[in-house]
C-alpha positions as CSV (number, residue, x, y, z in Angstrom):
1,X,-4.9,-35.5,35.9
2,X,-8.1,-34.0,37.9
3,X,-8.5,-30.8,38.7
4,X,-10.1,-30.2,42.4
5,X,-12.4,-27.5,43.5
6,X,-9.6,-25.4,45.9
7,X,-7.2,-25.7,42.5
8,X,-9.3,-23.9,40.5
9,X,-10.2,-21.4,43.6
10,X,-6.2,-21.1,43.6
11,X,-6.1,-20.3,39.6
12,X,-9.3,-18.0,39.7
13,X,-7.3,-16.0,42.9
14,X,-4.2,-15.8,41.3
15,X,-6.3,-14.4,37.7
16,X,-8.1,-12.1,40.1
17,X,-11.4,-13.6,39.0
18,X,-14.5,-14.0,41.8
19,X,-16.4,-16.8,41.3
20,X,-19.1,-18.4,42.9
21,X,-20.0,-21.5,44.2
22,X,-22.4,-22.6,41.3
23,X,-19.9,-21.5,39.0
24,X,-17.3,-24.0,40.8
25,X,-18.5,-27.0,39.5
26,X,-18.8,-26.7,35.5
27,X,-15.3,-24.7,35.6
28,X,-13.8,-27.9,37.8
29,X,-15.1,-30.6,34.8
30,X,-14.2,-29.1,32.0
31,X,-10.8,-28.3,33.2
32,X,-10.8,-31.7,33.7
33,X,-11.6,-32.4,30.3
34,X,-9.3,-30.0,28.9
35,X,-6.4,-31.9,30.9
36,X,-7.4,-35.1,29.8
37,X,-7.0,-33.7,26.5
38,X,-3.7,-32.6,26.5
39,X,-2.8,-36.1,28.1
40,X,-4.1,-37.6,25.0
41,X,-1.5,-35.5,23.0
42,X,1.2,-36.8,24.8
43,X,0.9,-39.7,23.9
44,X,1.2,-39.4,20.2
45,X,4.1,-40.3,18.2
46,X,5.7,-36.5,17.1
47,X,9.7,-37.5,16.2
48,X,9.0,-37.5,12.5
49,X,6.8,-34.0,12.8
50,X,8.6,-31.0,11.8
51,X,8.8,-27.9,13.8
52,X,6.7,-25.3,12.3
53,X,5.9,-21.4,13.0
54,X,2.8,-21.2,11.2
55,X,0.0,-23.7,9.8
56,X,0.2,-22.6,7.0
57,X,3.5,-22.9,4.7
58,X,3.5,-18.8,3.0
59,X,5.6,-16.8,1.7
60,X,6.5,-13.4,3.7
61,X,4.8,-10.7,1.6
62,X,7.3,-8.3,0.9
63,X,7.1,-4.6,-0.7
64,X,10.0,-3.4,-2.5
65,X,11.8,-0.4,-0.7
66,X,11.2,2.9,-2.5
67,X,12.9,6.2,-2.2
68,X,10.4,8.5,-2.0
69,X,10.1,12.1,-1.8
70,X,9.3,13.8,1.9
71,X,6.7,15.9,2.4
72,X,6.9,19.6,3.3
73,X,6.0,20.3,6.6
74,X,2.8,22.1,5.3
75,X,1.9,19.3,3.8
76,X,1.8,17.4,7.0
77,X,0.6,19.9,9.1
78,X,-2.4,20.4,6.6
79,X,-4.7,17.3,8.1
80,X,-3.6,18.1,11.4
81,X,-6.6,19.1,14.1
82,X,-4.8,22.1,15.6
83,X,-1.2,23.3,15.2
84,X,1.3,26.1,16.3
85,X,4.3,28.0,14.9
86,X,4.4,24.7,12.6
87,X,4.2,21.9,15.0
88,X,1.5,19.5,15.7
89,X,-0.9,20.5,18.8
90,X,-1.7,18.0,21.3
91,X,-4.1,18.4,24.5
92,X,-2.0,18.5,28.0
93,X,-2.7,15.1,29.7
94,X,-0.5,15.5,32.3
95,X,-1.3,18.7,35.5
């Protein structure tokens, strides 16, 4: 499959991208060549390949769940930048 000049003015439009006529040309071949790439993988033989979510076959690390004691609200407060009446301060983003 080739890629034509307006397609890739069509793809750059709908990506919001401006480019420029020198910039047409290199972006036009190597789409090209990235198409005929993926044609290339088509044609291989993948019936006997199974499915996989990762390249690499690993185990899920997993941590044990813990019950752990909760901190005092002092104790959470203490790293906090500013608080008030013992609640955390924030700045007002919204007028």
């Amino acid at each position: 499959m080739s890629i034509t000049a307006d397609t890739v003015k069509h793809v750059a439009n709908l990506a919001r991208l401006k480019l420029d006529e020198r910039e047409l040309a290199p972006l036009v071949q190597q789409l090209s060549n990235i198409l005929g790439l993926v044609e290339q993988l088509k044609e291989l033989d993948t019936e006997a390949v199974t499915p996989m979510s990762h390249a690499l076959d690993m185990p899920i690390p997993e941590r044990p769940d813990l019950v752990v004691p909760i901190s005092t609200r002092e104790a959470m407060l203490a790293n906090a930048p500013d608080t008030e009446q013992g609640y955390f301060r924030v700045p007002k983003i919204i007028e």
